[in-house]
N, C-alpha and C positions, 0 to 999 in steps of 0.2 A: 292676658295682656300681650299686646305682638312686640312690644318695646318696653325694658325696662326703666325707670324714673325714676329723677333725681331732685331731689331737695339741693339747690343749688346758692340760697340766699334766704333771709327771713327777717322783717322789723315790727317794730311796735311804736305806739305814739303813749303820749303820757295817758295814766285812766283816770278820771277823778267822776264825782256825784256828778258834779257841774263846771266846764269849762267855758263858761261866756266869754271870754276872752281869742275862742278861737274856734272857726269855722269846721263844719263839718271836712269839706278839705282840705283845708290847712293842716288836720289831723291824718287824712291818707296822705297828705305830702310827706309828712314828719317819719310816717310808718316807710315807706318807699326811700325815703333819705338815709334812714337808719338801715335798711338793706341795701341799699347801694355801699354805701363806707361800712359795712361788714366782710364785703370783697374788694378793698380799695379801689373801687370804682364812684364816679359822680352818680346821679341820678340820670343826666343825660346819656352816659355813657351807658350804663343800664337799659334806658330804655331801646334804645338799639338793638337790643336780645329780645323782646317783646313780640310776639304773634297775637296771641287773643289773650282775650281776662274777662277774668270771674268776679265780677261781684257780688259778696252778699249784706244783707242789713235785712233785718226780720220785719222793721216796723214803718210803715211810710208817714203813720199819723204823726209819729216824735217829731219825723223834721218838716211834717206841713210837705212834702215833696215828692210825688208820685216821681217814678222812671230815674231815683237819683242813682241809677249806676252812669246813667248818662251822664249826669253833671258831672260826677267825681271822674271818669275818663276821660272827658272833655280837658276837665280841671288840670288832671294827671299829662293833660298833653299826649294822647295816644291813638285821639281820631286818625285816621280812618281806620284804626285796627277794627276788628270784632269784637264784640263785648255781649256779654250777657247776665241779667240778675238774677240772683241766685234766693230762695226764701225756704227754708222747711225751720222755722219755730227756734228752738233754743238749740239747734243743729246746725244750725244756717252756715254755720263757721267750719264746719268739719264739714260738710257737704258742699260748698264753696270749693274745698279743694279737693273731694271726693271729683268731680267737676271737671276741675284742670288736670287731674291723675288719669283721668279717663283720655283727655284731648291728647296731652304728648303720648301716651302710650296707643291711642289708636295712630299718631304716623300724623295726624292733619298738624300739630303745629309741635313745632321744636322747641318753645320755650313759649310760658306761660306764665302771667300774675295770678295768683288768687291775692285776691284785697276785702277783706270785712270792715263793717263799720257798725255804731249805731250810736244815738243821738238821745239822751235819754233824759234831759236835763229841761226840758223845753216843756214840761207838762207837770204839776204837780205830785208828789209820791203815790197819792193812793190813784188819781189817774193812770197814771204810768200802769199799777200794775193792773187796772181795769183792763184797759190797752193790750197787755200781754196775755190777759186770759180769754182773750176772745179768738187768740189760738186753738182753745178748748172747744170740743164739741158742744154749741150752743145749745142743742137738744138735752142732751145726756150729762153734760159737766157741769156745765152752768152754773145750774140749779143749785148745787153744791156752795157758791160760796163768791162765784165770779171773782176767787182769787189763787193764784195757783198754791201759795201755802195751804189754804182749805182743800184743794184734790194731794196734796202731799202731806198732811194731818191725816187721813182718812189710811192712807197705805202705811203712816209712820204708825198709827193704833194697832194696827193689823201687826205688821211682823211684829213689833211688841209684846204681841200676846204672845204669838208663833212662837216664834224666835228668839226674842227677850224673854220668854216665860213672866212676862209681869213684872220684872226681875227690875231696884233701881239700880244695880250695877249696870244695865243694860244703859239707862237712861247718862249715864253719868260717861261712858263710852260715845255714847254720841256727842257730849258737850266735848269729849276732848278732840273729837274733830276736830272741832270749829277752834280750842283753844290752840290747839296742830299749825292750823292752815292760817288762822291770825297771826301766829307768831312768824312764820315764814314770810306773811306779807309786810313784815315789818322791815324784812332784806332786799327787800326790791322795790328799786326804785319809782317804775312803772305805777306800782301800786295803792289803790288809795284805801285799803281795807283795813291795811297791814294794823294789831294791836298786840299789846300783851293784855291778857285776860286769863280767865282761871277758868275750873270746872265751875265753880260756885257761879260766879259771874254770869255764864249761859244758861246755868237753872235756873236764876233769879234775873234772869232777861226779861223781860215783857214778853206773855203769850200775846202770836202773829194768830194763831189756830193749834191748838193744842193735841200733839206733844210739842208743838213746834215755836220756839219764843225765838225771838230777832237776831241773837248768837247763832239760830239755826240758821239761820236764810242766807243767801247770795245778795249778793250788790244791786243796786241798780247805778249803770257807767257811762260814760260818753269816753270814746275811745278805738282806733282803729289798729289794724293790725293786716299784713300781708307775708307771703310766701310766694318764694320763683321756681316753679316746676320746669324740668326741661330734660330732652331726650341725654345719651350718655355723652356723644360727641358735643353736644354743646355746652352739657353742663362743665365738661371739664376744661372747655376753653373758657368757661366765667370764672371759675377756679380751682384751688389745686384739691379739694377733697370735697365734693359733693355728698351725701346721705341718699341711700337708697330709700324710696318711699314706695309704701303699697297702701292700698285705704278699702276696705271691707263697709259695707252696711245695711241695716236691715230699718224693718218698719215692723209697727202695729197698730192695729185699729186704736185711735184716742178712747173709747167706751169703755173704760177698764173693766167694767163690771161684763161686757157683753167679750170679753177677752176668752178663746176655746179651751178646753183642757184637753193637753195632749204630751204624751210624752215631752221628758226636757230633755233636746237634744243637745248632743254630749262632745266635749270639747277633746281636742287629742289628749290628752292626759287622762281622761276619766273612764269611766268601767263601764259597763252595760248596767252591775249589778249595784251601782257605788248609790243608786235613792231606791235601793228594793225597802230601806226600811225606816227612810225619811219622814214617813208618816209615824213611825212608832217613836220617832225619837223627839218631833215635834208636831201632838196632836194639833189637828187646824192647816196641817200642810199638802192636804193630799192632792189639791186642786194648783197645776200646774199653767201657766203660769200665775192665777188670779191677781192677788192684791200687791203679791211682794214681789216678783217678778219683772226683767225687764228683756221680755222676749226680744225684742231690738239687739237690747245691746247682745245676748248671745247669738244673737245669728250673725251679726257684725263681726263678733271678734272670731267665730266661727269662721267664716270665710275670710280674715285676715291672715288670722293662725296657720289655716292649711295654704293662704297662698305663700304667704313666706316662712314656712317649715316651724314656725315658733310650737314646741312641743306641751311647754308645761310656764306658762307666762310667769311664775317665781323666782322661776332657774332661768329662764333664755334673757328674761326681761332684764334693765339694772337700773330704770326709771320710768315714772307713770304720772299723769296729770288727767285726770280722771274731774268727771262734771257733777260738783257738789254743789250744787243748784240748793239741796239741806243736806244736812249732814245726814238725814235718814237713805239718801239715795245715792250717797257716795257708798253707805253699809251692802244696798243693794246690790250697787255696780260692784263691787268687789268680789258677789259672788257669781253674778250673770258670764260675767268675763274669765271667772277662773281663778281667780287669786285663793279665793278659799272656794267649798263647797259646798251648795245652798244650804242654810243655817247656822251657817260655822261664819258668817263676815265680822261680825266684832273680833274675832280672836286674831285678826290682820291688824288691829289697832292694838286690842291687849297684849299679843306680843313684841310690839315695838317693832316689827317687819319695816311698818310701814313711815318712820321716819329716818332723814337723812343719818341722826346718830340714835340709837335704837336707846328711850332711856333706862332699859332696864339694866344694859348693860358693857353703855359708852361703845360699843363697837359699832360700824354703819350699818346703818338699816337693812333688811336683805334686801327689800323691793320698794325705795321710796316714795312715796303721792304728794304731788300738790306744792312741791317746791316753793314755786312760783308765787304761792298763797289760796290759790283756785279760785273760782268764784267767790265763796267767801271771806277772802282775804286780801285778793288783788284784783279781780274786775269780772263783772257779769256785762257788758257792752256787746248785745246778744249776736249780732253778726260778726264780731273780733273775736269773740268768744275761744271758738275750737279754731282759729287758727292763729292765737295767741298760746294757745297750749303746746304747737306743733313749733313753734319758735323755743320757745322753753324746753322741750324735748332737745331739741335740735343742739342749742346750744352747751348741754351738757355733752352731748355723743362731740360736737366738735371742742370739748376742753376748753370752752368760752365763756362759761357762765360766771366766772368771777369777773374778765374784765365787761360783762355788761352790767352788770349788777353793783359793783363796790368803785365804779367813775364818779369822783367827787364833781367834777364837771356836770356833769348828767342829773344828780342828786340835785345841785345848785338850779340847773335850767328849768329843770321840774317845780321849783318851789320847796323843793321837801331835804329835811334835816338829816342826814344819816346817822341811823344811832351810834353812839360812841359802842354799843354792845354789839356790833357789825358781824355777821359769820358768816365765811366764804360759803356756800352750800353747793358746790360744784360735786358731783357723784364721780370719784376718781375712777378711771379706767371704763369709764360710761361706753357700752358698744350698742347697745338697742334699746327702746324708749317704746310706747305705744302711749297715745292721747286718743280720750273717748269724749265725742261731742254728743249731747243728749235733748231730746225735742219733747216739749210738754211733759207727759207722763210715762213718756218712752215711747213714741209714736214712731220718730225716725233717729236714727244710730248710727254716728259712723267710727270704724277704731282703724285709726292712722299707724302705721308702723316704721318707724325710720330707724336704719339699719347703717352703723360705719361702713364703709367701704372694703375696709380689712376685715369685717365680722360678716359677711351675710352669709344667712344660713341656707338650703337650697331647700326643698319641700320636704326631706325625709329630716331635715331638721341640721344636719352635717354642717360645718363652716367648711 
């Protein structure tokens, strides 16, 4: 990249199942209002920094609206800038700003919106998710079940065997995901997912497509979310501490079955020899990537990693909000990315790594996920998606995330009660974050990295 990028501003609009009450932009107003008054600026004032903008929204059927980045620009009051809409699946949000990281760092514009949205309320449940599976290879996925829990049943069976060894400890690690990331979304305001729940609770959920019952599953949202990308000079005149951003990502073919086998390429931290003997340790593993794998996302964090020196994503990282679309593929993304090492992903949840206070042993988590609530907690509104994660990241690195979160104000405007059991969940001393946006079955990948100001590392890893 010829110019380094800066995360300059970031907001979100409320998420709920269904907001009839309020227009698809009335909901990107809400999101751009809440980034403007996060740099005490108006919204007018803001848009004056504006060169071009990204739209994404994955679905045009939801709002009945072909070409709506038009409307919402129009809306946003930013004609005659440049605009253009953005669509890669349940990525849409992270490649949205994959997008705008490209624009200011190629030199054509100084400052840029990414704005996501999606509209999800306007068609019945099981529609809706019709609707989204036709993201799938209609050839080759389809067939399977024309629902995306049915192609994420089929991969959750498989590592289970793998992986799990059959094992229901195995299975009872995946419910605490979901009981993980509900209980988080129960802190944030935003959020409409947010419960307290148990292990029991999501064993004894209703099967969606088996392993998979409705504790497993993501939201379906109405809700928008944006981010202000901009060169260094301009970010620092919108304000006094912008976040370095870099955005890595990859693809694979949707045909999971017709997926190559080929070495799995290896992340700075790992050995040439570190899966000479993965196959003896979990027969069923020898075929790389096939069923459990999410070749995307390593080639994504792959070239994030080495653009911005992040060595070993445990140690450099100190926050994550990762796309648990089920809680089977959060297991996955844990190891595609690094965090653990293929077959080893439960043991990021077993050791308690992976929550803000780790419970086994009241200390903070080493590398906490999903703050926020993630998809399953706080909102699946598939174009907001990965750039509501990259706000959330954001907010912790700049020592903000209690006052967006614990405003009784905010809570109130929302409609929503704040529990009297309230916890601040801000990651003390927070210096670098990564957020991974994830597309169908891992088709397309993007891992966002935003780095303090005072923390960035150079490529050999050094601050």
């Amino acid at each position: 990249m010829s110019k380094p990028v800066y995360m300059v501003t970031g907001g979100m609009s409320k998420f709920g199942r269904a907001q009839p009450d309020k227009r698809t932009e009335e909901l990107c107003i809400d999101a751009l209002t809440e980034s403007a008054h996060f740099i005490d600026m108006s919204p007018a004032e803001l848009k004056k920094y504006i060169h071009t903008a990204y739209y994404g929204h994955f679905a045009d059927h939801f709002g009945d609206q072909l070409l709506g980045e038009s409307v919402i620009h129009d809306r946003l009051g930013l004609d005659p800038l440049g605009n253009i809409g953005v669509k890669t699946g349940g990525a849409t949000g992270g490649s949205t700003i994959w997008e705008a990281y490209k624009t200011v760092a190629s030199g054509y514009s100084d400052c840029t919106l990414a704005m996501g949205w999606e509209r999800m309320d306007e068609v019945p449940t099981d529609e809706g998710n019709h609707l989204i599976s036709s993201a799938a290879d209609k050839d080759w996925e389809t067939p399977l079940g024309h629902i995306y829990t049915g192609y994420y049943a089929v991969m959750a069976q498989r590592y289970w065997k793998v992986f799990g060894k059959e094992e229901d400890s195995f299975r009872r690690t995946m419910a605490e995901i979901a009981v993980k990331n509900r209980g988080y979304g129960r802190m944030n305001p935003h959020a409409h997912g947010g419960k307290d729940i148990s292990v029991e609770d999501v064993i004894n959920s209703p099967v969606v497509a088996y392993p998979l019952r409705a504790y497993d599953c993501c939201l379906m949202s109405v809700g928008a979310a944006c981010v202000l990308l901009a060169d260094e000079r301009t970010a620092y005149k919108m304000c006094d501490d912008p976040l370095r951003i870099d955005v890595g990502a990859g693809s694979h073919t949707l045909r999971v079955a017709c997926r190559r086998n080929m070495e799995i390429p290896l992340l700075p931290h790992e050995t040439k020899d570190q899966y000479n003997d993965l196959a003896d340790r979990f027969p069923g593993s020898e075929r790389y990537p096939g069923f459990s794998g999410f070749l995307a996302a390593r080639m994504a964090s792959y070239y994030a990693y080495n653009m911005t020196g992040i060595h070993d994503p445990t140690e450099d990282l100190d926050v994550v909000e990762l796309h648990d679309a089920f809680t089977i593929s959060d297991i996955q993304t844990y190891e595609d990315i690094g965090i653990r090492p293929y077959g080893d992903g439960r043991t990021y949840v077993e050791s308690g790594d992976c929550y803000h206070t780790n419970p086994h042993t009241g200390e903070p988590g080493k590398l906490p996920a999903n703050l926020s609530g993630g998809l399953i907690g706080n909102m699946h509104a598939v174009g907001a998606t990965g750039i509501m994660q990259v706000v959330e990241v954001g907010q912790h690195l700049w020592n903000r995330w209690r006052e967006m979160h614990a405003d009784e104000e905010k809570w109130a405007r929302f409609g929503r009660t704040k529990p009297k059991d309230w916890k601040d969940l801000q990651v003390k001393g927070a210096k670098r974050g990564l957020a991974i946006s994830h597309a169908g079955v891992g088709s397309h990948v993007t891992a966002t990295i935003l780095q303090h100001p005072d923390h960035v590392l150079d490529r050999r890893g050094s601050q």
